[in-house]
C-alpha positions in Angstrom: 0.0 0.0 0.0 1.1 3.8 -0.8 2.1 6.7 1.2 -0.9 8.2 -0.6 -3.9 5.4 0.0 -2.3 4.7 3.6 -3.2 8.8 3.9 -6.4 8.3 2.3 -7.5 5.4 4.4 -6.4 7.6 7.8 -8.8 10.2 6.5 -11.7 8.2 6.9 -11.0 7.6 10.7 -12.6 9.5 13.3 -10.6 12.4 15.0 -9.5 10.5 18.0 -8.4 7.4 16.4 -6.8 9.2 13.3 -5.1 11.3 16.4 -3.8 7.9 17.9 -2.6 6.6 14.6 -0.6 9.6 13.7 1.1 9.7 17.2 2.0 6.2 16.8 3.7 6.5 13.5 5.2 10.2 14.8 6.7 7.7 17.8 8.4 5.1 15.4 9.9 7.6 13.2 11.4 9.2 16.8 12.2 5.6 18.0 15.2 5.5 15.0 17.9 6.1 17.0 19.6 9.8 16.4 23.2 9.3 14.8 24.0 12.9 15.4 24.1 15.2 18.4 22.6 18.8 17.6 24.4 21.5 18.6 21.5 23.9 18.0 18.3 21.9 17.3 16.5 20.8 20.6 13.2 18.8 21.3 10.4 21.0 22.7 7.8 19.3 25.0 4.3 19.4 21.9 1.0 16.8 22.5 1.9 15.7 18.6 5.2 17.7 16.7 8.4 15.7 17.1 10.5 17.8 15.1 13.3 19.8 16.1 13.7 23.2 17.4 16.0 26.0 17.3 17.7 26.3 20.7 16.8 29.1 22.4 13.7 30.1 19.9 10.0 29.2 20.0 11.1 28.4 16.3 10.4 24.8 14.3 13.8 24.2 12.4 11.1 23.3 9.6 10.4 26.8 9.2 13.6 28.1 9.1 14.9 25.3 6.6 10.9 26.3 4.3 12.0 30.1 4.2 15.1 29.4 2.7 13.5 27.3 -0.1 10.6 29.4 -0.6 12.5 32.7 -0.5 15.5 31.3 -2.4 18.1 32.5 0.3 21.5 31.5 0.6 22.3 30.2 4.1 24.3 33.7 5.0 21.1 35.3 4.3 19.2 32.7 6.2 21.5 33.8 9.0 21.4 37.3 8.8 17.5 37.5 8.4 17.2 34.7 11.3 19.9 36.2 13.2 21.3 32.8 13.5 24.7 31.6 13.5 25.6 30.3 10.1 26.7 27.0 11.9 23.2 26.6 13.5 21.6 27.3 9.3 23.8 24.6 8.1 22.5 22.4 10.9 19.0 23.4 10.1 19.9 22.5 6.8 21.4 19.0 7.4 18.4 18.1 9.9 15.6 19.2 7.9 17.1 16.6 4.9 17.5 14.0 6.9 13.7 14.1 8.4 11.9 14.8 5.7 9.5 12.3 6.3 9.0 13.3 9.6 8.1 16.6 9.1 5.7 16.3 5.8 4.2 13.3 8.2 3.4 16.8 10.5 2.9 19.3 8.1 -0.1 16.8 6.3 -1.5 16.5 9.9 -1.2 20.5 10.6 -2.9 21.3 8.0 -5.4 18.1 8.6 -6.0 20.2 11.9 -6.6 23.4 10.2 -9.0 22.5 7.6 -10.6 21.0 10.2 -10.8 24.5 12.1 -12.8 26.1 8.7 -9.2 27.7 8.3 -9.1 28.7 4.9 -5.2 27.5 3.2 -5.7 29.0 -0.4 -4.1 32.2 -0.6 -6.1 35.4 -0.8 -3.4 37.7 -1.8 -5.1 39.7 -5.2 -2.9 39.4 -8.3 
């Protein structure tokens, strides 16, 4: 079975159970055990996100690691405008392509969460 129908048939689970699935497969991907020691990324204490942390920073190294790709920055400029060591974006960096999986696994259940909320995800913006 696909990552896609796997998805698909989790969809069609209620709240709480699809909650208790995605925890569980949130908990194997954290039970691999960690072949590197972060000097800036840190786990944060979260019902369901696993991901990594900047240290110091209320701030997902996801998000740090998307604004580079979506704003095409190099990782000096991902320093400067984070005010960041360039150490800690190249970390960032190496994390964030190593756990890929993990965090689309949390980004498909944020946004599950969202849409569930009646938020709106399509961008209004007027061209």
């Amino acid at each position: 079975m696909s990552l896609q129908e796997l998805k698909e048939q989790a969809y069609k689970l209620s709240v709480s159970d699809r909650l208790l699935l995605v925890g569980a497969i949130i908990q194997s991907l954290q039970n691999i055990p960690e072949t590197e020691n972060w000097q800036y990324l840190v786990t944060r204490p979260h019902p369901w996100r696993k991901q990594l942390y900047i240290k110091g920073h209320k701030l997902l190294a996801s998000t740090v690691w998307q604004d580079m790709i979506t704003n095409h920055m190099s990782p000096e400029e991902a320093a400067e405008n984070w005010d960041l060591p360039l150490s800690a974006i190249y970390e960032v960096i190496r994390y964030c392509e190593s756990h890929q999986e993990l965090l689309k696994l949390e980004a498909d259940e944020e946004r599950y969460r969202l849409q569930a909320k009646g938020v709106s995800l399509e961008s209004t913006n007027a061209a």
